[in-house]
Backbone as a printed PyTorch tensor [residue, N CA C, xyz], in Angstrom:
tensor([[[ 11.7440, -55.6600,  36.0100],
         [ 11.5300, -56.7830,  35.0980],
         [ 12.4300, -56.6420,  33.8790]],

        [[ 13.1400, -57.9020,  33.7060],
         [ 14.0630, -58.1360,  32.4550],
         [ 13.0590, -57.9500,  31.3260]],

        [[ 13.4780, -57.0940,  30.3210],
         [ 11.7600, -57.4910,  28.8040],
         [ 12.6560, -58.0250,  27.6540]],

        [[ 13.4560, -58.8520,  27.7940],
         [ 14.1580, -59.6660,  26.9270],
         [ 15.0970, -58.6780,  25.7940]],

        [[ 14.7780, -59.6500,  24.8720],
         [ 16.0310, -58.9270,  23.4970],
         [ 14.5930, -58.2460,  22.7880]],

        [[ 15.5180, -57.1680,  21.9030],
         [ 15.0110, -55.9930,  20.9930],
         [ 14.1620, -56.9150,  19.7760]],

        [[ 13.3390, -56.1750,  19.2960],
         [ 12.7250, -56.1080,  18.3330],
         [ 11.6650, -57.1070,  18.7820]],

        [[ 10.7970, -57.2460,  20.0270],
         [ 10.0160, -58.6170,  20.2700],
         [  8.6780, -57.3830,  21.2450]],

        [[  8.1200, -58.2740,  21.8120],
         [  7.3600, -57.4000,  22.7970],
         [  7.2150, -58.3320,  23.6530]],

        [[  7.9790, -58.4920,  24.7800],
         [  7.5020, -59.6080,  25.4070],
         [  6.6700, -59.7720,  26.5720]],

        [[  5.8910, -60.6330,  26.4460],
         [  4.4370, -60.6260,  27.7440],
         [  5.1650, -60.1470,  29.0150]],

        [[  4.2980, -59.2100,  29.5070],
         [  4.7550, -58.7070,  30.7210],
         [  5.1820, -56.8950,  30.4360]],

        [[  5.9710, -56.9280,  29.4200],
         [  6.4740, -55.3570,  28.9560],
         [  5.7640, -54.9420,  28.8320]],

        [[  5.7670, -53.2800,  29.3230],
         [  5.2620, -51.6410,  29.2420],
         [  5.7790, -51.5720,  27.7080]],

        [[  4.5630, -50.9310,  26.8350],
         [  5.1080, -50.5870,  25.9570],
         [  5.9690, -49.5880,  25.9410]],

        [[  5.9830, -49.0030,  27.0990],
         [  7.3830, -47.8750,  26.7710],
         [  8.2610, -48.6210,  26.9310]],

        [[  8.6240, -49.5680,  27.7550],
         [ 10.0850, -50.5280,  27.8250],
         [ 10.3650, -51.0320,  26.2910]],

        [[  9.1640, -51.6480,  25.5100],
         [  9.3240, -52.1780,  24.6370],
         [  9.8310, -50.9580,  22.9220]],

        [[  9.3840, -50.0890,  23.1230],
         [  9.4180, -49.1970,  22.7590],
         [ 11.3550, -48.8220,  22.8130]],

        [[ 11.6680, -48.5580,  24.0270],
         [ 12.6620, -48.2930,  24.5760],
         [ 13.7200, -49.8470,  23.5600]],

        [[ 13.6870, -51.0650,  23.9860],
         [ 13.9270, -52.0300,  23.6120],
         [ 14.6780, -51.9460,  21.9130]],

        [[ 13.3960, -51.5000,  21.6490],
         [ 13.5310, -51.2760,  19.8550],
         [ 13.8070, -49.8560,  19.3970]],

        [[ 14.7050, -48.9980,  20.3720],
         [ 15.3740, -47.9420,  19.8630],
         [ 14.2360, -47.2820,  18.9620]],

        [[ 12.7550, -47.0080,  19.4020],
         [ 11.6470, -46.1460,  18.9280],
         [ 11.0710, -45.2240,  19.9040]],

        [[ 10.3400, -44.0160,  19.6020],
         [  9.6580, -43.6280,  20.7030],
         [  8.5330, -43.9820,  21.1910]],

        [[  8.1830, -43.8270,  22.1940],
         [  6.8740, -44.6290,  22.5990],
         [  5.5120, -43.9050,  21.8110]],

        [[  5.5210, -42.9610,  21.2210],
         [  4.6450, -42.4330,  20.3360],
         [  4.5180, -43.2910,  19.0930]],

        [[  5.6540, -43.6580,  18.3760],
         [  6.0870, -44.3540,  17.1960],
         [  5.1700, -46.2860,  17.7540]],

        [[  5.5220, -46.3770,  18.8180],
         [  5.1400, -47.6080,  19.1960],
         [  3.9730, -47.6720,  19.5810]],

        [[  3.3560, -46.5250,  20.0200],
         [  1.7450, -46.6550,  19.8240],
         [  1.1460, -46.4840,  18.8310]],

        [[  2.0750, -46.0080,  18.0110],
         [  1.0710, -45.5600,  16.9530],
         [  0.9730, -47.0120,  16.2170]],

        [[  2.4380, -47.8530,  15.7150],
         [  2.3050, -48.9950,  15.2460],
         [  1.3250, -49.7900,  15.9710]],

        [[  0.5590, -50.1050,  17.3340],
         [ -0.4190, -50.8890,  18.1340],
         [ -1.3050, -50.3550,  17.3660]],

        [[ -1.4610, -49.0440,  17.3880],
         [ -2.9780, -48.9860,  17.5550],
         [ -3.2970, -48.8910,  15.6760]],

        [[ -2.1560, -49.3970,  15.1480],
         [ -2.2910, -49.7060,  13.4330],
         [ -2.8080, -50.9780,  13.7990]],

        [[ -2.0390, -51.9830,  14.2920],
         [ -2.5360, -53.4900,  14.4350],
         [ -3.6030, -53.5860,  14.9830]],

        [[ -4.1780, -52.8320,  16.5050],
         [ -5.4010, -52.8820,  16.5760],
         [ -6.4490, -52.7490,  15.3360]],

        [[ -5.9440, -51.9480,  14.8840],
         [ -6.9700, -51.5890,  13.0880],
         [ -7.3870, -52.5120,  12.6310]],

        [[ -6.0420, -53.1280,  11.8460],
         [ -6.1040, -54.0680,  11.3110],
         [ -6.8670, -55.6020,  11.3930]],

        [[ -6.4760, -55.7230,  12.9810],
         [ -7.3940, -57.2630,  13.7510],
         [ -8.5490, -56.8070,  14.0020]],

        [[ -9.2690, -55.7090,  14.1710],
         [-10.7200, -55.2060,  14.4080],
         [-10.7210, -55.4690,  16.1350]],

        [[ -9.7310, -55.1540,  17.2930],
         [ -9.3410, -55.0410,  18.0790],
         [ -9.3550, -53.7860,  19.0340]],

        [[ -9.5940, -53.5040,  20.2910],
         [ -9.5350, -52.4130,  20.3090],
         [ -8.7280, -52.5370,  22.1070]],

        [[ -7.7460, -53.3210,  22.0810],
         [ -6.7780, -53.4990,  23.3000],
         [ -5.8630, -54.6380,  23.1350]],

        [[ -5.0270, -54.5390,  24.1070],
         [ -3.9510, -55.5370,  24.1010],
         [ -4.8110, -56.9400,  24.6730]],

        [[ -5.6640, -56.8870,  25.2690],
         [ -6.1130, -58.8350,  25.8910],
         [ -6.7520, -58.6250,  24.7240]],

        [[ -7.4700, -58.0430,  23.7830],
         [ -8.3000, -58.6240,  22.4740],
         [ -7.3080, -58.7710,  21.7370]],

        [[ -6.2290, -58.2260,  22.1810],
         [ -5.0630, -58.7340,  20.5040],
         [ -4.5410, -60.0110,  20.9940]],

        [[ -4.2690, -60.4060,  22.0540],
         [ -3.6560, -61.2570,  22.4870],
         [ -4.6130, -62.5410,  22.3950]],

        [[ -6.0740, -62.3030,  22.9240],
         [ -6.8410, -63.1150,  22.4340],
         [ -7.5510, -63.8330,  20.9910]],

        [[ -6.9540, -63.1610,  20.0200],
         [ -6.7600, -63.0980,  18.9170],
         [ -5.9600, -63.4820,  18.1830]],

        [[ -5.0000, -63.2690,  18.7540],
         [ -3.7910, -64.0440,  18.1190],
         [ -3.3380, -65.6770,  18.6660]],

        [[ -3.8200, -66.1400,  19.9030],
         [ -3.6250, -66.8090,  20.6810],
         [ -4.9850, -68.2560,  20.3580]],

        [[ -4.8490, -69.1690,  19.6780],
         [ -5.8440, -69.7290,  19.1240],
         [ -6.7340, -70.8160,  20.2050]]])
């Protein structure tokens, strides 16, 4: 699977691809998720997505 251009996350991407994408490690990129999970009171990607998605 193509996961588009850098700096995005696009539906469908492994966060390690995405990770990979944006020249970060996939540690660095979980760690930023699981900040945003924090933040939205979230605790996965379909609750973030459902969340963000009105």
């Amino acid at each position: 699977m193509n996961c588009a251009s850098p700096r995005r996350s696009p539906a469908g991407c492994r966060l390690r691809d995405t990770a990979k994408l944006n020249d970060i490690s996939y540690e660095t990129a979980r760690s930023h998720l699981k900040n945003i999970f924090s933040k939205l009171g979230v605790n996965s990607q379909v609750a973030l997505v459902r969340r963000l998605i009105p």
